[in-house]
N, C-alpha and C positions, 0 to 999 in steps of 0.2 A: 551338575554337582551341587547338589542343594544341600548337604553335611559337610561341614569338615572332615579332611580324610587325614585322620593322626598314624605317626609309623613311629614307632617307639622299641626301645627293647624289654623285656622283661624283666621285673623286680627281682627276679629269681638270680640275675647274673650280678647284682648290684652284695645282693644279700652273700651270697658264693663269694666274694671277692674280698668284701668283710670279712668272714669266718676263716678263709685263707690267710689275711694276714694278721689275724688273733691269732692262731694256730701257729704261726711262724713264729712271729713275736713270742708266743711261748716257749716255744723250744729254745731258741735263745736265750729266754732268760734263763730255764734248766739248764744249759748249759753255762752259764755267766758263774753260775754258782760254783761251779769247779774252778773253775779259773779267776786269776788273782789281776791278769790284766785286763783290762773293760775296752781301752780304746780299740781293740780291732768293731767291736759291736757299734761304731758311729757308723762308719760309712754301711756295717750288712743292714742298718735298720734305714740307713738312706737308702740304699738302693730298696730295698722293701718297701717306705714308703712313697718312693717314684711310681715306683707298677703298680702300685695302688690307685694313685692319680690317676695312671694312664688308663688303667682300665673303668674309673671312676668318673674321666673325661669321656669313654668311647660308652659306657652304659646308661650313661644317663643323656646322653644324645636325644633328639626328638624330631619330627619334621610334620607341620600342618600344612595342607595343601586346600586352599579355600576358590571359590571361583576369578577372586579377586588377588589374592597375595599367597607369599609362602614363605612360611618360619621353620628355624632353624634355632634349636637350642642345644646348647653343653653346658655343663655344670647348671643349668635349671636360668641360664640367659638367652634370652631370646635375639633374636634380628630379624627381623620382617621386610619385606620386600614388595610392592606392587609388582603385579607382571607386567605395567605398564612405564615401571623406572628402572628394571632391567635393560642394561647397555649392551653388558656381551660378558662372555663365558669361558671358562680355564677349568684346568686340572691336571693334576699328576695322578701318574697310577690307576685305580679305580674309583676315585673320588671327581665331583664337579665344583666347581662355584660359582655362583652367580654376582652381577657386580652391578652397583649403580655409580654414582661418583664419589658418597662416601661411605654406603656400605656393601659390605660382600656376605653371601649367605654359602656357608658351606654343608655337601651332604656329605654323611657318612656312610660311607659305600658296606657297612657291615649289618646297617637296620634292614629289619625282615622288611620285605615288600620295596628295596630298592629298584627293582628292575619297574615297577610302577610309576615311584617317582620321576623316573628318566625320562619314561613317556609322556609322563605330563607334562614335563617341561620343555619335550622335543615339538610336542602338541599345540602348548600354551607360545612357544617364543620360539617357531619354527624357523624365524629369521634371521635370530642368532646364530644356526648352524650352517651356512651356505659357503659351499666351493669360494665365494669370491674372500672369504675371510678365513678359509681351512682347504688349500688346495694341497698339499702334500704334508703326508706324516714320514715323520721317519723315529728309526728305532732308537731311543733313549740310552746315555750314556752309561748310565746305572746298569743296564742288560750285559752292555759289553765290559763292566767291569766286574760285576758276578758270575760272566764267564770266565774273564780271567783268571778270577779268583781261586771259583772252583777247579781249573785246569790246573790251575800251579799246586794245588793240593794235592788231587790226585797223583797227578806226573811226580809229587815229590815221594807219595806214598808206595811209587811204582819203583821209582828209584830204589827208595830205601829198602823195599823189598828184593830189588835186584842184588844188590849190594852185600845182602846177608843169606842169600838162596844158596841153599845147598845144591839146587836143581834138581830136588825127589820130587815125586807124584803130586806131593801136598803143595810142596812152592810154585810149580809148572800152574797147577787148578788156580793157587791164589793170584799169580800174577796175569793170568790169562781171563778171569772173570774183572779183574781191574783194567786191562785191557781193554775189552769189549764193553764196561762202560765207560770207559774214554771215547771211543769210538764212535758208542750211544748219544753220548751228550754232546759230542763235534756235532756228530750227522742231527742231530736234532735242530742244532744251536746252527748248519748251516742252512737247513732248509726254512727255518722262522724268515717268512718276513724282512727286509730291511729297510725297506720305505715302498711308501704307498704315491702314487700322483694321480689325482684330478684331472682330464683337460677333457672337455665337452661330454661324451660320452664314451670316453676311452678311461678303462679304471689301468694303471701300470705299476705292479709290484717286483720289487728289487730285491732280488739275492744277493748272496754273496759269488754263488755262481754262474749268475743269469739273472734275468728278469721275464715276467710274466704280459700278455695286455688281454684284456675283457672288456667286450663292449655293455654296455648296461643291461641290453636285451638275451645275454647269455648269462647274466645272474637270477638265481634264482629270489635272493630276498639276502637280507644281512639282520643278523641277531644276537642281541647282548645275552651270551650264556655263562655257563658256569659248570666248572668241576668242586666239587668236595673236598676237602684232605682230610688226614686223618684224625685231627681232631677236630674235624666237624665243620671248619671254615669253608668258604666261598674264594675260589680262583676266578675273576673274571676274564672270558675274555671275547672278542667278536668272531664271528663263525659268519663266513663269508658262504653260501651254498650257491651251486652250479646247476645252472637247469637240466645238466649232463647227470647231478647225482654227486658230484664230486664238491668236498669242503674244503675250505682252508682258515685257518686259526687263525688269527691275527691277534695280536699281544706287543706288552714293553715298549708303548709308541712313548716318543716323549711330550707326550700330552695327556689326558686323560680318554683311559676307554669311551668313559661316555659321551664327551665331546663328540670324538672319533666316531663313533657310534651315529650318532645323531647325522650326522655330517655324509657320511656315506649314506643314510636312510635317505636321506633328503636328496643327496643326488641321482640314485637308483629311483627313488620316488617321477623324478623330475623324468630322467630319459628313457626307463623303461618301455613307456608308452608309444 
């Protein structure tokens, strides 16, 4: 690596972000003009200028990856890092950071060409990620409370709908398609994953109704992927393949994907052979 390799996002998202909240900020204030009281407009223009921030924190992000160090900038601050004063490594979600003793470099898991990053850093400081400091993940408390969540919604939306069903063609269809994504999202939410263990060459994952074992040599490879949504985002998550043909998702760990990532690469790496 003789260049610097800069990952950055586009001016284009920064300028968009702007124009949004002029555009809002307008409308308010046409609207202010009819009305005679003002203070509800403090907090709609705080919150307005919060998500401004936020998005104004996440676009102007940056990350240079030199043969030597790696920076990390938000709001146009930087923190640099040797690869050789790097101690060890964290993350929530799809985010990593790197840590020496007084500084920590975070990436943001939304810059194009993160799945690059990753490797270079699984590449550059492959000994941050080993079994003996990452031997079991398990599923993050956030997953099982966004299931909760969503359960208690629905199941209330079922109720209510039970509650005022007349029981014609129409209410049977409505409660019956709510139904079946209940159903959907249990069976989804039971088959994820709920912890992962390490021990020599034995990979063991835990259900909620069972558990799984794979020895290194029946894996085919593990890889930090990703789905789309609909507006355009990045869903990370690891895709575990079988030399059978056969995948498995891996998501919601309470550490970071890319950690997690690194950390199975390396041990797969290690006893494959």
């Amino acid at each position: 690596m003789n260049e610097p390799r800069v990952y950055k996002q586009p001016l284009f998202g920064i300028f968009l972000s702007g124009v949004m909240l002029m555009f809002s900020c307008g409308i308010l204030f046409f609207v202010s003009e009819a009305l005679t009281d003002l203070w509800f407009m403090i907090p709609i223009l705080g919150l307005f200028g919060i998500a401004f921030l936020i998005s104004l924190f996440s676009y102007t992000s940056k990350v240079t990856i030199t043969d030597d160090e790696i920076t990390s900038s938000y709001m146009f601050i930087p923190k640099t890092l040797r690869w050789t004063e790097i101690n060890r490594a964290s993350g929530t979600g799809s985010g990593i950071k790197l840590h020496s003793e007084d500084v920590t470099v975070s990436i943001n898991s939304r810059l194009p060409g993160v799945e690059e990053i990753i490797e270079t850093i699984g590449q550059k400081r492959a000994d941050l990620f080993s079994t003996t400091e990452f031997s079991e993940f398990r599923r993050g408390l956030g997953s099982y409370f966004g299931f909760f969540i969503i359960f208690l919604l629905f199941a209330g939306i079922g109720v209510f709908y039970f509650s005022i069903a007349d029981f014609s063609s129409e209410s049977l269809i409505s409660m019956g398609f709510i139904a079946l994504f209940l159903i959907f999202f249990m069976w989804t939410f039971l088959a994820s994953p709920q912890s992962i263990t390490l021990e020599n060459n034995n990979l063991q994952i835990k259900y909620l109704l069972g558990e799984k074992n794979f020895l290194a040599n029946e894996i085919g490879g593990f890889y930090f992927s990703h789905t789309r949504t609909r507006r355009g985002g990045k869903q990370y998550y690891i895709s575990l393949n079988l030399r059978d043909g056969k995948n498995i998702r891996i998501s919601g760990l309470n550490i970071g994907l890319p950690v997690a990532y690194l950390v199975l690469k390396n041990w797969h790496k290690k006893f494959a052979n």
